[in-house]
C-alpha positions as CSV (number, residue, x, y, z in Angstrom):
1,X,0.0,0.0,0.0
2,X,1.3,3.6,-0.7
3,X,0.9,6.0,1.8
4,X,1.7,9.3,-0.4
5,X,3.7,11.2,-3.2
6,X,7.5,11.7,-2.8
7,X,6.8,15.5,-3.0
8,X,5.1,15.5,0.6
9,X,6.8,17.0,2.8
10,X,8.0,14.9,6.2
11,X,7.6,16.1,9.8
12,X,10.0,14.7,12.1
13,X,8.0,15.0,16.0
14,X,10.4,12.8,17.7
15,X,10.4,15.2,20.6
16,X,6.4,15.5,20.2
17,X,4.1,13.6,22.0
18,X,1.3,11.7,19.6
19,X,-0.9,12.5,22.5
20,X,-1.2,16.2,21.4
21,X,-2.8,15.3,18.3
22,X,-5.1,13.0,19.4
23,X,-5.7,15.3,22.1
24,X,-9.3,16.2,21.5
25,X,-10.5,12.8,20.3
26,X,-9.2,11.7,23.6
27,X,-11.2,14.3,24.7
28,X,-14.2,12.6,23.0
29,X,-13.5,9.4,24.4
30,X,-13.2,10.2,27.8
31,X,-16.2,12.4,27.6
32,X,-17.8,9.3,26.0
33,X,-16.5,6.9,29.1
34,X,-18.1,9.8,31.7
35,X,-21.3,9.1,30.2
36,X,-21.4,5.2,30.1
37,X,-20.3,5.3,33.9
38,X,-23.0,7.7,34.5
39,X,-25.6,5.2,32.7
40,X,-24.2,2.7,34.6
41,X,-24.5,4.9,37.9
42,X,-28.2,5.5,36.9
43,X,-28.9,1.9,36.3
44,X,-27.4,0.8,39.5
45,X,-25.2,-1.8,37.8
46,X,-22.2,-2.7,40.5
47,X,-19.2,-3.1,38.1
48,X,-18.9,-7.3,39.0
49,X,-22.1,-7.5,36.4
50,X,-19.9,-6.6,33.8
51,X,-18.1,-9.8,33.8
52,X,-20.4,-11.5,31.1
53,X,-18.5,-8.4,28.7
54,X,-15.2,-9.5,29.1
55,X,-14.4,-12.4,26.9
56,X,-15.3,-10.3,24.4
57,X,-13.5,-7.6,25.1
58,X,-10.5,-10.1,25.5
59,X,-11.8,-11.5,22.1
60,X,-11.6,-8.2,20.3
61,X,-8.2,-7.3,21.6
62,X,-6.6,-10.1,20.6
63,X,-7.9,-10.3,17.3
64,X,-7.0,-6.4,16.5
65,X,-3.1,-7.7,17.6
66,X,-2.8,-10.8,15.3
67,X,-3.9,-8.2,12.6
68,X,-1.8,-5.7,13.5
69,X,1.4,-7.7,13.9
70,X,0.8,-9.2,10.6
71,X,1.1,-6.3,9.0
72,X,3.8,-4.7,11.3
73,X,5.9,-8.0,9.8
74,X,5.0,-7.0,6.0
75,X,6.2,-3.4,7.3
76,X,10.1,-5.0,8.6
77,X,10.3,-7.4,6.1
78,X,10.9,-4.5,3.5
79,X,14.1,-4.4,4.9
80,X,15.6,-8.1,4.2
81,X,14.5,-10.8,4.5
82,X,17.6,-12.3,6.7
83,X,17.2,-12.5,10.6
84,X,20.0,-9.6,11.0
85,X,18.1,-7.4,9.0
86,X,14.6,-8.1,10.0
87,X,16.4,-7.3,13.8
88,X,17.3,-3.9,12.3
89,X,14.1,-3.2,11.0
90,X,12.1,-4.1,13.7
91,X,14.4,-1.7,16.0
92,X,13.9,1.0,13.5
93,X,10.4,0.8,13.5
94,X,9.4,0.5,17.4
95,X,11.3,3.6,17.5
96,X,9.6,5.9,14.5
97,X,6.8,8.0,15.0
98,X,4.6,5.9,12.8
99,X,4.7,2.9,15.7
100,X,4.1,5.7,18.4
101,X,1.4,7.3,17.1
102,X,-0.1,4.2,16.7
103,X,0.3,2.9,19.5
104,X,-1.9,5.6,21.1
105,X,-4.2,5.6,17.9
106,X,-4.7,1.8,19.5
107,X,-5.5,3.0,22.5
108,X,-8.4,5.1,21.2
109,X,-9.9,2.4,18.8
110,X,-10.1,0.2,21.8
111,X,-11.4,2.2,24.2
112,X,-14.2,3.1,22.0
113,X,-15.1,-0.4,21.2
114,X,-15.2,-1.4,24.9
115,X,-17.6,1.5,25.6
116,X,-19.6,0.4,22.2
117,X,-20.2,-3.1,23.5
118,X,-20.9,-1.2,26.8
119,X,-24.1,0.6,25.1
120,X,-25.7,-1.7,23.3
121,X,-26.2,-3.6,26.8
122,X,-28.1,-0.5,28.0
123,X,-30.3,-0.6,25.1
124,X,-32.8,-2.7,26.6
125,X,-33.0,-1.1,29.6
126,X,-33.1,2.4,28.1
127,X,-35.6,2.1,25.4
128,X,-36.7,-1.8,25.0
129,X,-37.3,-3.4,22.1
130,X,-40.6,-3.0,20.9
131,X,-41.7,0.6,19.7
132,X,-40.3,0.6,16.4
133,X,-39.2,-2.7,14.8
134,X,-43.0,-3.0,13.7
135,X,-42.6,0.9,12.5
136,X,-39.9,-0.3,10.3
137,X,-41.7,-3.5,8.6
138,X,-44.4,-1.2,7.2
139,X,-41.0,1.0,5.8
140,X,-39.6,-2.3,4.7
141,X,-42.4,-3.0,3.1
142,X,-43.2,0.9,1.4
143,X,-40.0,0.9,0.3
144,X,-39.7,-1.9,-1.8
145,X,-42.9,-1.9,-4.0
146,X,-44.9,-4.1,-1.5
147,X,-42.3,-7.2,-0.5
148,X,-39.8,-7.6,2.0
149,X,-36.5,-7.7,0.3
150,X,-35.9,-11.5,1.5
151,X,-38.7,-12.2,-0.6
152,X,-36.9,-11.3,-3.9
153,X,-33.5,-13.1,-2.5
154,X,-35.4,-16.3,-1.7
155,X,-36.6,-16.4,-5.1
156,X,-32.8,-16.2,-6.6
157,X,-32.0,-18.8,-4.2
158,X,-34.2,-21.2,-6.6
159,X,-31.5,-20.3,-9.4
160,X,-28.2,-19.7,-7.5
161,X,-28.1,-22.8,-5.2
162,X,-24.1,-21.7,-3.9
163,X,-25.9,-18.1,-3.0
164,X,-26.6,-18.9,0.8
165,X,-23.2,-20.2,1.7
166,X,-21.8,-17.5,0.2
167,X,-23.5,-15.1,2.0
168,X,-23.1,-16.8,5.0
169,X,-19.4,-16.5,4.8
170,X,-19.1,-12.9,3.6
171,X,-21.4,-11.6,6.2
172,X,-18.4,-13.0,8.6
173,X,-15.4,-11.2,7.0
174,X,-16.8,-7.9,7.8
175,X,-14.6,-8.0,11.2
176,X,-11.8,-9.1,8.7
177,X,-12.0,-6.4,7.0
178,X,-11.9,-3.5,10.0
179,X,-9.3,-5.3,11.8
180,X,-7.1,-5.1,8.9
181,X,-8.3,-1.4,7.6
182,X,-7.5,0.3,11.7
183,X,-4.5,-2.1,11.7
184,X,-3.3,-0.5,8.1
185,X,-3.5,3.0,9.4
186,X,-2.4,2.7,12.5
187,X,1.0,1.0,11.9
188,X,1.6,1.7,8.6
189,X,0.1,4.5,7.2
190,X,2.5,8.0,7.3
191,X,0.2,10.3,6.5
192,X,-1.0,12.3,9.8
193,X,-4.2,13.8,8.3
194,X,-4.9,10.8,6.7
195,X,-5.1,8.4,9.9
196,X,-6.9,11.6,12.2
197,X,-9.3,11.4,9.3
198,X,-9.6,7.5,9.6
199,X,-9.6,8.0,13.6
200,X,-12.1,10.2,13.7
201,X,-14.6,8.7,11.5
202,X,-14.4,5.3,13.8
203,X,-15.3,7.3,17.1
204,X,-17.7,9.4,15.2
205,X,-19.6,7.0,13.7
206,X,-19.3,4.3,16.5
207,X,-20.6,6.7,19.2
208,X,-23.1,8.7,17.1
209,X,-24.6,5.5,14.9
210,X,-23.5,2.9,17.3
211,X,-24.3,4.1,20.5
212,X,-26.8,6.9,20.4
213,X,-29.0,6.0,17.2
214,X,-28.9,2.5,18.1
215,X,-30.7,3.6,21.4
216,X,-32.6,5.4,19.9
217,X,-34.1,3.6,17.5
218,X,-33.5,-0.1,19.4
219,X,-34.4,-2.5,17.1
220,X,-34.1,-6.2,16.6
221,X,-34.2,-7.2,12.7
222,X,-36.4,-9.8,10.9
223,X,-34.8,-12.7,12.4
224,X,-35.7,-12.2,16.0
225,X,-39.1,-10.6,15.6
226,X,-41.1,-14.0,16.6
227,X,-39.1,-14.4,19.8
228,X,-38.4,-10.8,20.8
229,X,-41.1,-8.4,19.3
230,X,-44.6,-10.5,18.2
231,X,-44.2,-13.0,21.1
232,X,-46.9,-15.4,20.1
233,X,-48.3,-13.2,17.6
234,X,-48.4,-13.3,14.2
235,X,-44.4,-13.0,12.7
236,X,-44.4,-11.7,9.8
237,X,-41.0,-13.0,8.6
238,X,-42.2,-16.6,9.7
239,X,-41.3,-17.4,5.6
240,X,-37.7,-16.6,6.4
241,X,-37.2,-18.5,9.2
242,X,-38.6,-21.7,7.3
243,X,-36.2,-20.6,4.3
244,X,-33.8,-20.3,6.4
245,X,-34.1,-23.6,8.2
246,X,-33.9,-25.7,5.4
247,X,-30.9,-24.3,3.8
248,X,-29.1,-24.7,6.9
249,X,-30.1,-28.6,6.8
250,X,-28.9,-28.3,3.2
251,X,-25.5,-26.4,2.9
252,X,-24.8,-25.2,6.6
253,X,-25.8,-21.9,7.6
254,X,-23.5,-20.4,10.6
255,X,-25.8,-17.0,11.0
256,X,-28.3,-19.8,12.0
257,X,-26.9,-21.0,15.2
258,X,-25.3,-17.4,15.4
259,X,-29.3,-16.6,16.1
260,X,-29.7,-18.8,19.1
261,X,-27.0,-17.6,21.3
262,X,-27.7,-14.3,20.4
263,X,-31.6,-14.5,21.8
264,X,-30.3,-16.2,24.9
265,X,-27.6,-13.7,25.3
266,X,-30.3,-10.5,25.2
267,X,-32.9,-12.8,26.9
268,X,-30.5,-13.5,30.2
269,X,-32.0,-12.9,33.6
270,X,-28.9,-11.0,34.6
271,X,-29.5,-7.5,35.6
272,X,-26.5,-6.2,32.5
273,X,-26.3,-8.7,30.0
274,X,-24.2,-9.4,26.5
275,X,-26.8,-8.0,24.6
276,X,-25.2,-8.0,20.8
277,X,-28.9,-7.3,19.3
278,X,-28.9,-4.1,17.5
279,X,-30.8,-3.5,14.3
280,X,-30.8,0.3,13.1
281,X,-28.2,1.6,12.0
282,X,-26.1,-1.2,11.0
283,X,-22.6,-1.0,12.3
284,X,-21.5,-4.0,9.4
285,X,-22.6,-2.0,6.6
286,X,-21.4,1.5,8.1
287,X,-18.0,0.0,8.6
288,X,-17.6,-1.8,4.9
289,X,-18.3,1.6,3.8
290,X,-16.6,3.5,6.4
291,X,-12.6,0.9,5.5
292,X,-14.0,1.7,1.6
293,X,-13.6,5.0,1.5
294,X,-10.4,5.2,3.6
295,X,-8.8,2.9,1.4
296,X,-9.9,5.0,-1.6
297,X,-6.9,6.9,-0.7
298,X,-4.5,4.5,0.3
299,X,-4.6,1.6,-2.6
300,X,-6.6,1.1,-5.3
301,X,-6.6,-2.7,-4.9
302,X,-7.4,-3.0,-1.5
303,X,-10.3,-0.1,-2.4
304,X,-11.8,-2.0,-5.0
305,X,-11.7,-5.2,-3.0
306,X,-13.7,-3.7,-0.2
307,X,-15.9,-1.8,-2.4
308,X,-17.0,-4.9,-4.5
309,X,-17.4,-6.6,-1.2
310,X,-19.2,-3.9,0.9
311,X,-22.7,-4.8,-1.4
312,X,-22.5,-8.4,-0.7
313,X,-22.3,-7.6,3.0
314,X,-25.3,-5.4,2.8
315,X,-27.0,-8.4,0.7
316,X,-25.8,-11.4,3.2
317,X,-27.4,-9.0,6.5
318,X,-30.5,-8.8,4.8
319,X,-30.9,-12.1,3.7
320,X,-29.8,-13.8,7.1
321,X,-32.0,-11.2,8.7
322,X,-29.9,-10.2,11.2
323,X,-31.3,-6.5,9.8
324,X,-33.9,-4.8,7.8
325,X,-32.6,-3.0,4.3
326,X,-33.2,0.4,6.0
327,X,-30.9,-0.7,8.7
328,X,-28.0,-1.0,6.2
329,X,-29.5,2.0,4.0
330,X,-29.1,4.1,7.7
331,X,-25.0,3.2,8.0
332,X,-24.7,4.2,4.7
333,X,-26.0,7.4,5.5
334,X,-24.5,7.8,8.5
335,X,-20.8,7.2,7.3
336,X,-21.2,9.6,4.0
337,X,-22.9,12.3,6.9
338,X,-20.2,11.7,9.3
339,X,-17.0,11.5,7.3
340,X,-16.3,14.7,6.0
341,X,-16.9,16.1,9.9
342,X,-14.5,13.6,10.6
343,X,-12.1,15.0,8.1
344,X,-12.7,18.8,8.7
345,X,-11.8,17.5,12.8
346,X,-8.3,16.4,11.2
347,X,-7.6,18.8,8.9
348,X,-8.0,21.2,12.3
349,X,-6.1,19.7,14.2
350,X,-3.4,19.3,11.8
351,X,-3.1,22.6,10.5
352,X,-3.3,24.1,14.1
353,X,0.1,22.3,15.5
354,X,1.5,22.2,11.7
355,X,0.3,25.2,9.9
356,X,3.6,24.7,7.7
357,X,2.9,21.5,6.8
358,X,0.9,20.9,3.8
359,X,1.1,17.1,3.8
360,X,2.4,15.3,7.1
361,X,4.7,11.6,6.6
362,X,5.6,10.3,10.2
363,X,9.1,8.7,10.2
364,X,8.8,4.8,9.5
């Protein structure tokens, strides 16, 4: 991947602290933390109830490493390819800027996930699930000319057999495909404004759409209507579960068991719980988009990989019906609404400590 022209010019900060530019996202994280603790407070949840949260916090963590020490290895291997110079390398590197500012870039990502998986267990207990997933079948349903949109992928399933398993595993690669794009930027992209950009796009759109829409508009998706929303009434996806059911018997469907843990998770008589249901917006399709446009920048490839698989993504989340179409149509809105705030944020900040510095490379 490139990370700029050869005509940029380089800003050596060795005596800089990263911290100072990152500064006022901090500021938006720990402002962010303040107000989970305070829902907490309000909830009366002692901190012990947050145990059931920590495997996947562990989870997360350790994912986001492999990633990013795979590519901090493509980074030394540059270098040579012989153990003395991959030594050399790897000593260069843990001491340049791009390594330090990404090791606090790190710090920010993963703070702001803990406190994402943090609010969508308050979401039932702020505004349960009820109010508007029944709002947003009629929309489904006004939307496209009359039919649920499962409706017109179940009929293609009749003449693209391989179509559910396919699904099925892209729907899974859209962690993949984050881990890898924040790994990218933070340990091995130079350019400053370019990773701020890419840094504040994650905490905006993971606090404003992850957080605050998402309890705002709490919402289950298709797939857990029956046992969450009609409760004994009439469900109106009941076709999609059958569907559903017997293409798992036929080609193995993993969103299908996914399903089951997920209702027992939401479901659990704990007072704070793993709760991982969260329709509207949806984070998978924001994000797709979200590495898609950041890449646009970075490497044409990896861009056009992302971009042809960010529709697929959209297409696998309706059809497992984990969310409704306007779910993913919502992320998409969100990131194009949120991404040039996000870039206006870094172009501040960059031009107020660097006002000489028309395009900033970090040392690598």
């Amino acid at each position: 991947m490139t990370s700029g022209s050869a005509n940029q010019e380089t800003l050596r900060l060795k005596a800089v602290n990263p911290f100072v530019f990152y500064k006022p996202i901090a500021a938006v994280v720990a402002l962010f933390t303040l107000v989970t603790a305070a829902q907490a407070v309000f909830l009366k949840i002692p901190p012990s109830d947050f145990s059931e949260i920590t495997p996947m916090i562990g989870i997360s963590l350790i994912k986001f490493l492999i990633f990013m020490a795979v590519l901090c290895l493509i980074a030394f291997v540059r270098g040579g390819y012989s153990i003395a110079a991959l030594k050399a390398r790897v000593s260069v590197y843990c001491q340049s800027e791009v390594f330090l500012f990404g090791l606090m870039g790190t710090l920010l990502m993963l703070g702001c996930s803990i406190l994402f998986i943090l609010q969508k267990c308050f979401i039932p207990y702020f505004n349960g699930f009820g109010f508007w997933d029944p709002i947003f079948v009629g929309w489904e349903k006004a939307l496209h000319a009359g039919h649920f949109p499962q409706e017109w992928m179940i009929s293609l399933v009749a003449h693209l057999p391989w179509l559910p398993k396919m699904l099925d595993i892209t729907y899974g690669l859209w962690f993949i495909v984050l881990y890898l794009t924040g790994a990218y930027c933070l340990y091995c992209d130079r350019n400053l404004q370019r990773r701020l950009h890419f840094l504040w796009g994650y905490v905006l759109t993971f606090i404003v759409g992850g957080s605050i829409a998402a309890l705002a508009f709490s919402s289950v998706g298709p797939i857990f209507y029956a046992e969450l929303i009609a409760q004994g009434s009439v469900d109106p996806y009941a076709f999609l579960h059958s569907h559903l059911a017997a293409e798992d018997a036929r080609v193995g469907l993993s969103f299908v068991h996914d399903r089951h843990w997920l209702v027992d998770w939401t479901t659990d008589a704990e007072v704070i719980n793993l709760n991982s249901i969260s329709a509207m917006p949806s984070m998978h399709n924001a994000t797709m988009l979200f590495a898609a446009i950041y890449l646009k920048s970075v490497n044409r490839t990896a861009f056009w990989l992302v971009a042809g698989m960010t529709p697929l993504v959209f297409l696998a989340s309706v059809y497992c019906g984990f969310h409704y179409a306007i779910d993913g149509y919502a992320g998409y809105l969100l990131v194009l609404a949120l991404w040039p705030v996000a870039g206006w944020a870094a172009r501040r900040s960059v031009k107020r400590l660097c006002p000489d510095g028309k395009n900033v490379l970090l040392t690598r």
